[in-house]
C-alpha positions as CSV (number, residue, x, y, z in Angstrom):
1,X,44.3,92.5,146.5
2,X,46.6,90.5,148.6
3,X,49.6,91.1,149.8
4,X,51.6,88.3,147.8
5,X,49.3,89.6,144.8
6,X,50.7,93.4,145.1
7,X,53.9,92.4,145.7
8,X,54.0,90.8,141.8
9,X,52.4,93.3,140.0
10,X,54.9,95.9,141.6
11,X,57.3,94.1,140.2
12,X,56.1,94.6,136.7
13,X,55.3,98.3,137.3
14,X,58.6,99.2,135.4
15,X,59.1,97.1,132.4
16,X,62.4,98.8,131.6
17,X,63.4,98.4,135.1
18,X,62.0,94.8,135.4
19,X,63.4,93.3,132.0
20,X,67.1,95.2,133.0
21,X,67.4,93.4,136.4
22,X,65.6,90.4,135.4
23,X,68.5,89.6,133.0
24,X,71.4,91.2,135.1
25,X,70.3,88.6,138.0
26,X,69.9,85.9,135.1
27,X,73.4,86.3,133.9
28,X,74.7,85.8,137.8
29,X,72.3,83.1,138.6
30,X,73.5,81.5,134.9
31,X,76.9,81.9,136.4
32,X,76.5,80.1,139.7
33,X,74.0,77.4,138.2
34,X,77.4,76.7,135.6
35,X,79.5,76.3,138.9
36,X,76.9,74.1,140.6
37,X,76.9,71.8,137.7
38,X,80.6,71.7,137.6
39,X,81.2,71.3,141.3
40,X,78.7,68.5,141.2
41,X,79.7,66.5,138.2
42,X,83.1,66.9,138.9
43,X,82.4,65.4,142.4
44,X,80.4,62.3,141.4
45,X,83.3,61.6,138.5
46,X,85.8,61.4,141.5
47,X,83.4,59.1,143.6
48,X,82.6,56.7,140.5
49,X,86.7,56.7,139.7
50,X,87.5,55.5,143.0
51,X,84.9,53.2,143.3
52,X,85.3,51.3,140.4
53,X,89.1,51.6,140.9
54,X,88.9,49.3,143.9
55,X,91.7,47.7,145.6
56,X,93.8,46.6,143.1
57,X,97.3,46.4,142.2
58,X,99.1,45.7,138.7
59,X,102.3,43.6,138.2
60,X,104.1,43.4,134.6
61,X,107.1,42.9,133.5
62,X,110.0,45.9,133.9
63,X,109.8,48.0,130.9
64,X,114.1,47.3,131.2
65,X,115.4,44.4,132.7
66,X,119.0,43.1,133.8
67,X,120.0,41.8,129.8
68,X,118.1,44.5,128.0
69,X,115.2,41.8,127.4
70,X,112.2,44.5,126.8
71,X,108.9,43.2,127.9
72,X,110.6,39.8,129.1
73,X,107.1,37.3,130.4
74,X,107.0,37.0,134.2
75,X,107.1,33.4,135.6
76,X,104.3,31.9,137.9
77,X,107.3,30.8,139.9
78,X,108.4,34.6,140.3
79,X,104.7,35.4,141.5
80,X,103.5,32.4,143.4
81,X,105.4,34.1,146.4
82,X,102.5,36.7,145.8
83,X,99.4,35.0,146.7
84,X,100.3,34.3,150.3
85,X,101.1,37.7,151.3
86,X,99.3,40.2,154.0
87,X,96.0,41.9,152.5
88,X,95.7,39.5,149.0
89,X,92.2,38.6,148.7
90,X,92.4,37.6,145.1
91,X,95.5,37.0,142.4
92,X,94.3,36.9,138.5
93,X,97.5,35.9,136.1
94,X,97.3,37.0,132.6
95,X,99.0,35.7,129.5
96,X,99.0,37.3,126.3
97,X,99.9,36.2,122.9
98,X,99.0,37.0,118.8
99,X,98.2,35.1,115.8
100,X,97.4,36.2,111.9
101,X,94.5,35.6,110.3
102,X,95.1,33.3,107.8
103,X,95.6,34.8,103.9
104,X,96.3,38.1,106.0
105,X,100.5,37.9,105.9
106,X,102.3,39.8,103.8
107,X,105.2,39.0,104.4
108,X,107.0,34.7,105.0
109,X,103.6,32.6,105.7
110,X,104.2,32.1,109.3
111,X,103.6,28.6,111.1
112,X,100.2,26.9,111.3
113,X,100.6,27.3,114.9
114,X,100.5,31.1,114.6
115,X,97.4,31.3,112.5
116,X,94.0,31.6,113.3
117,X,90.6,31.6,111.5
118,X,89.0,34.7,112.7
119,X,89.3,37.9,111.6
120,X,89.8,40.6,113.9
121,X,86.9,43.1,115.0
122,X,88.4,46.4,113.4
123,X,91.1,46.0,110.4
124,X,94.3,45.3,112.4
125,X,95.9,42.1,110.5
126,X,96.7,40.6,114.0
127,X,94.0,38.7,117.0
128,X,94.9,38.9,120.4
129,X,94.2,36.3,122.7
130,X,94.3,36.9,126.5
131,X,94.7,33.4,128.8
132,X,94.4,34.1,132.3
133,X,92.7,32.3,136.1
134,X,89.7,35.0,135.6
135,X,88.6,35.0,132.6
136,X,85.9,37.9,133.2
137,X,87.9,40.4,134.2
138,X,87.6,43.4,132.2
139,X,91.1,44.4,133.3
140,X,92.9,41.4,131.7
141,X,91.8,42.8,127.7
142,X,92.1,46.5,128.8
143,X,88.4,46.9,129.6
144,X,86.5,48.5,132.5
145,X,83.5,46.4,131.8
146,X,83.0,43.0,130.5
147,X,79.2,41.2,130.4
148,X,78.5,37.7,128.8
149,X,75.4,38.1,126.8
150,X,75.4,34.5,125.5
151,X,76.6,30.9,126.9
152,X,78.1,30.8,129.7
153,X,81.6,32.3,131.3
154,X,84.6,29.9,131.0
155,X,86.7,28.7,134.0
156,X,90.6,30.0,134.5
157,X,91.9,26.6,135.3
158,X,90.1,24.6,132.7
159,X,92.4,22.3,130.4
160,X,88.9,22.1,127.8
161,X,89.7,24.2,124.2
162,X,87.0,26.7,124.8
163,X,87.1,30.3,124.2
164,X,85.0,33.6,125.0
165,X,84.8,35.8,121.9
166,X,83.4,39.6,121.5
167,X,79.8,40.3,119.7
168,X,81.5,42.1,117.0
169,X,84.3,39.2,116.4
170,X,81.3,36.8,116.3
171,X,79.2,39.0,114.4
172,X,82.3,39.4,111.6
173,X,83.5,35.6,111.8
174,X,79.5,34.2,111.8
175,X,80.0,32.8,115.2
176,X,77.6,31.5,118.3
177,X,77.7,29.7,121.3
178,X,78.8,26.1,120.1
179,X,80.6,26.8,117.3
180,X,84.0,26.3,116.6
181,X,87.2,28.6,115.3
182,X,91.1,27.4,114.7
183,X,94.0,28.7,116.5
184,X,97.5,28.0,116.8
185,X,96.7,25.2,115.0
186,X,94.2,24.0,117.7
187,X,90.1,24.2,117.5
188,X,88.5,26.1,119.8
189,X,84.7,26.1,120.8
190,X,83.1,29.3,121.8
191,X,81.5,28.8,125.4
192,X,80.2,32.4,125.9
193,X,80.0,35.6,123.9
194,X,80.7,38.7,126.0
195,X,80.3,42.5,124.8
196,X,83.5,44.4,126.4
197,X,83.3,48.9,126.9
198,X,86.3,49.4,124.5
199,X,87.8,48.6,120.8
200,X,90.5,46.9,122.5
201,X,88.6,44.2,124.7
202,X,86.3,43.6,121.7
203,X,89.0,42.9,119.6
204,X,90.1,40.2,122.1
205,X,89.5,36.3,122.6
206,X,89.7,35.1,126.0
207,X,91.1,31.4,127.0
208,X,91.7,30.1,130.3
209,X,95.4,30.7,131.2
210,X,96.5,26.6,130.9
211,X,94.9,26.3,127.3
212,X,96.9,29.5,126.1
213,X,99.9,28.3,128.1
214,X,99.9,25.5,126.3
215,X,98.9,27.1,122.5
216,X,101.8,29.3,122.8
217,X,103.7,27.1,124.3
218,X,105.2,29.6,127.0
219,X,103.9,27.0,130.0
220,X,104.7,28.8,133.5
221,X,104.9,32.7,131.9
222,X,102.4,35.0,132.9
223,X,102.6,38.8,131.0
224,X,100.6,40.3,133.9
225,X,98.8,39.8,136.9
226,X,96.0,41.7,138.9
227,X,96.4,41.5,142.5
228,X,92.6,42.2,144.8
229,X,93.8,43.8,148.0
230,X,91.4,43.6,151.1
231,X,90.7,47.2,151.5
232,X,91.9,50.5,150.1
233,X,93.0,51.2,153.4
234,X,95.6,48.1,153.2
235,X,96.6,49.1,149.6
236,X,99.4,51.0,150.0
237,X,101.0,48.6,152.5
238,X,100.3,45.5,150.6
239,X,102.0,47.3,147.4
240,X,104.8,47.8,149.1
241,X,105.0,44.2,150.2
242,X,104.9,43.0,146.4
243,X,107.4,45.3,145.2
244,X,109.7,44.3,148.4
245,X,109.0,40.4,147.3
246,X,109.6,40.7,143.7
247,X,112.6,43.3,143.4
248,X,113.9,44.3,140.2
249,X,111.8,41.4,138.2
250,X,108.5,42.8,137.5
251,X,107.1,46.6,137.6
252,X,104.5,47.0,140.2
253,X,101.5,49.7,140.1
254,X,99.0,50.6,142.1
255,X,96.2,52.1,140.5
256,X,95.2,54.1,143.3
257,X,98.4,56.1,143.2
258,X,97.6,56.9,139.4
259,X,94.3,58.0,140.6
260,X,94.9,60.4,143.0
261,X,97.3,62.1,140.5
262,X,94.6,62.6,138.5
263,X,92.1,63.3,141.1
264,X,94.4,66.0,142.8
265,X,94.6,68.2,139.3
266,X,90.3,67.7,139.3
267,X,90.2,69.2,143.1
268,X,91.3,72.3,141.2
269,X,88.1,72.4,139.5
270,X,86.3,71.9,142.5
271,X,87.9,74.6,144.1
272,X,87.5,77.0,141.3
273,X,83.7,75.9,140.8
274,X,83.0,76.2,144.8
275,X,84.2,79.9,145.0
276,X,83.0,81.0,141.6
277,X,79.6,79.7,142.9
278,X,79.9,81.8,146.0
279,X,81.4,85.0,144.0
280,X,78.3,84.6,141.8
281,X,75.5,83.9,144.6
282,X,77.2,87.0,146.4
283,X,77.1,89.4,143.6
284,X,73.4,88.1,142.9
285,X,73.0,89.3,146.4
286,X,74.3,92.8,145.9
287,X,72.3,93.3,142.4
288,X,69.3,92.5,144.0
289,X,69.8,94.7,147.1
290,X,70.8,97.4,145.2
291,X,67.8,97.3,143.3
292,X,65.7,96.7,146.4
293,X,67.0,100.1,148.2
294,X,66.5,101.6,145.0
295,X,62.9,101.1,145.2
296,X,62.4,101.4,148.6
297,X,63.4,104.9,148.1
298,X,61.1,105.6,145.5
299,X,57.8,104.8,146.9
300,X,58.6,106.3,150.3
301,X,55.7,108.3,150.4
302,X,53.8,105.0,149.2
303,X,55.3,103.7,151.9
304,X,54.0,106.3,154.5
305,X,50.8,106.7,153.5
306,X,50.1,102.6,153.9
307,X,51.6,103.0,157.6
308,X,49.4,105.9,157.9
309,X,46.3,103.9,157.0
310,X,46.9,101.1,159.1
311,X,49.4,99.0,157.1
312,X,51.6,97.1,159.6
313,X,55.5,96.9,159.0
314,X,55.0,93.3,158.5
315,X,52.4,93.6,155.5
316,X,54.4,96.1,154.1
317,X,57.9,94.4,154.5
318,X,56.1,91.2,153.1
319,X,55.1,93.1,150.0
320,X,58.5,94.2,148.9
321,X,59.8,90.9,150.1
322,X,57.6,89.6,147.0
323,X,58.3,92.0,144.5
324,X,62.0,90.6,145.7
325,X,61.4,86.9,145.5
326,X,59.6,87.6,142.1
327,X,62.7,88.8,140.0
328,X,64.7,86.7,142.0
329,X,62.7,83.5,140.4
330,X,62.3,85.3,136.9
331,X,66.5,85.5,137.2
332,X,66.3,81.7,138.3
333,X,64.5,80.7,135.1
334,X,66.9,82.8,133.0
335,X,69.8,81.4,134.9
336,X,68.7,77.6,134.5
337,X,68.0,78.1,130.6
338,X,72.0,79.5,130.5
339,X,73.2,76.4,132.4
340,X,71.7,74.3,131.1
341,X,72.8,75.1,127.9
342,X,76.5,76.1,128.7
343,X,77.2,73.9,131.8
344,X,78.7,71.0,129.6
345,X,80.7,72.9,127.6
346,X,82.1,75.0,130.6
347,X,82.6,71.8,132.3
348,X,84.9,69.9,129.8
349,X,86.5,73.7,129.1
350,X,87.5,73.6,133.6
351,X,88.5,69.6,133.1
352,X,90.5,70.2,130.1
353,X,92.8,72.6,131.4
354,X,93.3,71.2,134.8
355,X,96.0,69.0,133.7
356,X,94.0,65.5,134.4
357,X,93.6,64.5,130.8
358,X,97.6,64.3,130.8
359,X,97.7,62.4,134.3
360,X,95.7,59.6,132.9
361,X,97.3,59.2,130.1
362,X,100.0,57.1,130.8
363,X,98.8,55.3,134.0
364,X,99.0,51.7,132.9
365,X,101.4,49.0,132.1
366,X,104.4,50.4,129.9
367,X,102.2,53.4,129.6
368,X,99.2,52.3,128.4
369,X,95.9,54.2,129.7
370,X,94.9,52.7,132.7
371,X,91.0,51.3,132.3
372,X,90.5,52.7,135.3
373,X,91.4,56.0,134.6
374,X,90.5,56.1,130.6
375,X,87.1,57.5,131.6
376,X,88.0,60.1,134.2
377,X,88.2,63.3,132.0
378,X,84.9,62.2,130.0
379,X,82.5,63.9,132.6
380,X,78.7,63.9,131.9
381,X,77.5,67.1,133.2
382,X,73.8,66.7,133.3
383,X,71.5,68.7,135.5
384,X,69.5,66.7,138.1
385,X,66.5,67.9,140.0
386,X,68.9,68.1,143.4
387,X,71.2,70.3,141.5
388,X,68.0,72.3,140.2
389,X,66.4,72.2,144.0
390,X,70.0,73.4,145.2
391,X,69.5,76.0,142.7
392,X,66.4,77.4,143.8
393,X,67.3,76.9,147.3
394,X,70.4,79.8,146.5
395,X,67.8,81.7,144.7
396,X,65.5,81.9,148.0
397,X,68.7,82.8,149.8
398,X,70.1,85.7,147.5
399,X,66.3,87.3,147.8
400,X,66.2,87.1,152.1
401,X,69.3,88.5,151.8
402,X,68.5,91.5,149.4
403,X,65.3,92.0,151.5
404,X,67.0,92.3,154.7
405,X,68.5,95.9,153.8
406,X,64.6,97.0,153.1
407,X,63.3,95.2,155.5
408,X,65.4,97.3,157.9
409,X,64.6,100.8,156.0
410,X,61.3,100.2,156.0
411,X,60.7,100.0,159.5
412,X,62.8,103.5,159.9
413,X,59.9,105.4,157.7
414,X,57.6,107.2,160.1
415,X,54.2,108.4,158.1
416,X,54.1,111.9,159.9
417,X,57.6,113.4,158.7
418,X,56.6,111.6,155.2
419,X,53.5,113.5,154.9
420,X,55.2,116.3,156.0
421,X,57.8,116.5,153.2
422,X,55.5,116.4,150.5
C-alpha cells in the first residue's frame, strides 16, 4: 500500500475519533469560511459603491432660506457661475414639477394646465415629471440606473414636446414609441421608453428641461443640479469652490462625503471578519495539532518498528502528514456546507449592526436616500470559486501547520529504546 494510501485509512481507523474531530474542525473551518464570505462581500460592496458613486456633486435648494421660503427653486442665473469653475467636466440642471391625473382630484378641479392623461405607475394620485439638460441620468428621477429599451433617448436642450416614459407607466396608460399623452394642457409624444432600478424613477416622465420650463411655466428655475467633477481626487476641492460661489443660496453635497460615512461604519465589519477569520484558522490549527500529537503518541511503537524495518523519517512523516490533510479536507467539506448556508444571514446580521444602514439613510437632498448609497447595506454574499480556492488554500495551511509539531516528534523516536520499552 502506498504511503498516501496508509495515511487515509489511518485516518478512519477510529470512527469515534474520526467523526469527533471531523466535526470539531468543521465547526472552525464553518467559522472562518463565514468570515471569508463576509470580508469578501463586504469588500466588493465598498468597491462597486465608490465606483458607481463617481465624481459627482449635488446642488438643491437650502432646506431654510433668508424669508423662510422652504424648498424655494434655484435659478440658472444663480448656477451658470458653476459651469466655468476648476475640475467641472459636466453640469446637468434638473426641474421638477406635478400634475393630477385627470378624474383623480378630490378636492377644487384644478387647472387644465395641471392635469395630465396618464395615470401614475403605483396608486399615488399625483405624476411627476422631471425636465432637465440630461435627460438619462438616473440621478435626476432618484435612480441609480436608467436604460431605454425602446425609441430613442431625447435631447436636454430640445424645444420639441417629446417625452421618455417608464415600461410600467406605458404598460398602465397603453403607450409606445409614437404615441401621444396630454400634460399641462400640452401633448406630448413619447420618443423613448426607458425601464429605471427603483419605484420612484418608474413612476417618472422625463422632458427636456426648456419644454418643462416652459409647461410649468417656471422659465430660468432649476430644483437641482448634478455637477461631474474630473476626478475624485479633485472632488473635494471643486465642492468647496461651489459652495464658496453660491453662499447661502443653494445646499451643496458631495456624495462622496456621504459615502465614506457609510463606508467607515462597513470597515468595522471588515475588521471584525479579518480577525475572526484568523481566530478561527488559528484554533483550527491547535484542534488539529492536538489531535495530531495525540496520535503520534499512540502508535509510537508503530512508529519504531517501521524505522526499525527500514522506513525513512520522510515516508513515515508523509504518512501522518496524510492522515492530517485527510480530516483537514473532510472539516473543509463540513465547513463549506455551514457557510454556505449561514454566510448570508451572518453577513446582513455584521452589516445590520454596524450602523451603515442609518448612515445612508439620509444622504440626499432634504434627506432623501441618496441613489448612490440606497444599495450599500443590501450585500449579496455569494460564494465564488476564489473564495472557495482561498478556502482550501487555509485548509492546506492549518494541516502543515498541525503536522509540523509531528513532524518534529517523529524524527525524536529512535526504534531501539522503543523496542526496549515494550
Amino acid at each position: 500500500m502506498t504511503i498516501v494510501g496508509r495515511g487515509i485509512r489511518n485516518a478512519f481507523r477510529n470512527a469515534v475519533r474520526t467523526i469527533s474531530v471531523v466535526v470539531i474542525l468543521g465547526l472552525a473551518i464553518g467559522l472562518s469560511f463565514v468570515m471569508l464570505i463576509a470580508h469578501h462581500s463586504v469588500t466588493d460592496e465598498v468597491a462597486t459603491t465608490l465606483s458607481s458613486i463617481g465624481n459627482t456633486v449635488t446642488i438643491a435648494p437650502p432646506v431654510y432660506s433668508v424669508g423662510g421660503q422652504l424648498g424655494k427653486n434655484l435659478t440658472t442665473a444663480e448656477l451658470a457661475p458653476i459651469a466655468h469653475l476648476h475640475g467641472v467636466t459636466s453640469f446637468d440642471e434638473v426641474l421638477s414639477g406635478t400634475a393630477e391625473p385627470r378624474g383623480k382630484t378630490k378636492n377644487a378641479t384644478p387647472s387644465a394646465s395641471v392635469h395630465t392623461s396618464l395615470r401614475p405607475g403605483n396608486f399615488s394620485p399625483t405624476a411627476y415629471f422631471s425636465g432637465s439638460t440630461q435627460p438619462t441620468n438616473p440621478v435626476n428621477i432618484g435612480a441609480s440606473t436608467l436604460r431605454i429599451v425602446s425609441g430613442h433617448a431625447i435631447s436636454g436642450s430640445t424645444s420639441a414636446d417629446v417625452a421618455m416614459v417608464s415600461t410600467v407607466m406605458a404598460q398602465k396608460n397603453g403607450l409606445k414609441v409614437g404615441s401621444t399623452f396630454v400634460a399641462y394642457g400640452t401633448t406630448l409624444t413619447v420618443a423613448a421608453i426607458f425601464d429605471s432600478d427603483n419605484q420612484s424613477g418608474n413612476d417618472t416622465v422625463i422632458t427636456s428641461l426648456p419644454v418643462l420650463e416652459r409647461l410649468t411655466g417656471d422659465t430660468g428655475q432649476v430644483s437641482t443640479a448634478v455637477v461631474t467633477v474630473a476626478s475624485l481626487t479633485e472632488l473635494a476641492t471643486t465642492t468647496s469652490a461651489i459652495e464658496r460661489t453660491l453662499g447661502p443660496v443653494a445646499s451643496v453635497t458631495s456624495n462622496l462625503a456621504d459615502a465614506n460615512q457609510a463606508i467607515g461604519d462597513l470597515d468595522s465589519v471588515q475588521g471584525i471578519a479579518l480577525y475572526s477569520l484568523a481566530g478561527a484558522v488559528g484554533t483550527a490549527a491547535v484542534i488539529l495539532l492536538l489531535v495530531m500529537v495525540m496520535i503520534v503518541r499512540e502508535r509510537k511503537r508503530e512508529i519504531g518498528i517501521l524505522k526499525a524495518i527500514g522506513a525513512s523519517n520522510g515516508r513515515i512523516m508523509a504518512q501522518f502528514t496524510t492522515e492530517a490533510v485527510t480530516f483537514t479536507l473532510l472539516g473543509l467539506v463540513v465547513g463549506l456546507v455551514a457557510g454556505i448556508v449561514t454566510g448570508s444571514a451572518v453577513t446582513s446580521a455584521l452589516v445590520s449592526h454596524s450602523g451603515a444602514s442609518s448612515a445612508t439613510g439620509g444622504a440626499g437632498p432634504f434627506g432623501a436616500p441618496s441613489p448612490f448609497l440606497s444599495h450599500l447595506t443590501d450585500i449579496n454574499a455569494q460564494v465564488g470559486w476564489g473564495v472557495v480556492l482561498e478556502a482550501l488554500a487555509a485548509a492546506v495551511v492549518v494541516a502543515v501547520l498541525a503536522s509540523a509539531a509531528t513532524t518534529w516528534m517523529i524524527g525524536r523516536i529512535q526504534p531501539a529504546e522503543v523496542l526496549r520499552s515494550e
